[in-house]
C-alpha positions as CSV (number, residue, x, y, z in Angstrom):
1,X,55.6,-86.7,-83.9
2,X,53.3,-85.1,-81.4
3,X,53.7,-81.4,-80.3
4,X,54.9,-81.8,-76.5
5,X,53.5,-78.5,-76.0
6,X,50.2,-79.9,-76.6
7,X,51.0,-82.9,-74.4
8,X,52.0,-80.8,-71.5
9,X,48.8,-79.0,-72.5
10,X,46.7,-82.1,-72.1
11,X,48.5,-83.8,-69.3
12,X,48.0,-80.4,-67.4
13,X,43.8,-80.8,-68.2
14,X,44.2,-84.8,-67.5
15,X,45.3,-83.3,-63.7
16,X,43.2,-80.5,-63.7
17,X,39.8,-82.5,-64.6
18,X,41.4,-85.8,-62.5
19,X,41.7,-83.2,-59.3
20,X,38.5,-81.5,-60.1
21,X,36.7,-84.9,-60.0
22,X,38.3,-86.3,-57.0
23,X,37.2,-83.0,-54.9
24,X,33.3,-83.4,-56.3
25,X,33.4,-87.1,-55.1
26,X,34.8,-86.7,-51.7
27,X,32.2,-83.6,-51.2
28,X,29.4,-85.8,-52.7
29,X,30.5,-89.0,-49.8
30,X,31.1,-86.1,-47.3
31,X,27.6,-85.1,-48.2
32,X,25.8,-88.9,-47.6
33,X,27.9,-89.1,-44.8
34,X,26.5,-86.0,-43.0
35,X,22.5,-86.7,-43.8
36,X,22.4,-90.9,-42.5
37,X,21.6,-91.2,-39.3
38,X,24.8,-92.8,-38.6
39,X,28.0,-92.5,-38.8
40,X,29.5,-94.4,-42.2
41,X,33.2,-95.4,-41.4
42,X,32.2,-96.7,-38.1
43,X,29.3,-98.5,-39.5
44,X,31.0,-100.3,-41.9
45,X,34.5,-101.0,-39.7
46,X,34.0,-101.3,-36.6
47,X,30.7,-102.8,-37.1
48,X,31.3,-105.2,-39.7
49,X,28.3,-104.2,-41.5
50,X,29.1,-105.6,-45.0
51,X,25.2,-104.6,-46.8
52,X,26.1,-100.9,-46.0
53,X,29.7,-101.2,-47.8
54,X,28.2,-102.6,-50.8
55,X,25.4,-100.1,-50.9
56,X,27.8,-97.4,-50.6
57,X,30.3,-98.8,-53.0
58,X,27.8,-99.1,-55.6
59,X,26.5,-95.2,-54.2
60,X,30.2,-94.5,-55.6
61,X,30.1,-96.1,-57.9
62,X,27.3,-94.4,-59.7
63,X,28.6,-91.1,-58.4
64,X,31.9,-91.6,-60.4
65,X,30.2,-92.6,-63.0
66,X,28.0,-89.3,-63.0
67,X,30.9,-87.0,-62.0
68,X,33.0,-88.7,-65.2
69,X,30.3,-88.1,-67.0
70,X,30.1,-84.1,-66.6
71,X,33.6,-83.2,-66.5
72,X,34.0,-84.6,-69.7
């Protein structure tokens, strides 16, 4: 039978890790978004522009990947 203070233990590193990686990624996109010349969200919504969304997906794609990668 597992200890539940060492699943509280670990469910409490599971957030803490899951937060800290969420925060890196949105700094990282915040990041690109601030040195293209344009401006992302409007590029790819309003403007349809479907090569830039599947650049940048696979950008976060790689950054998650990365980010996964060092936390653990």
């Amino acid at each position: 039978m597992p200890n539940p203070n060492s699943m509280a233990g670990n469910l409490l590193n599971a957030a803490i890790y899951s937060f800290l990686g969420i925060a890196i990624f949105f700094a990282a996109f915040v990041i690109i978004d601030k040195i293209t010349p344009y401006h992302l969200w409007k590029e790819i919504v309003v403007e349809k522009n479907l090569a830039l969304a599947i650049l940048l997906g696979a950008m976060s794609l790689g950054m998650c990947i990365i980010i996964a990668a060092s936390v653990h």
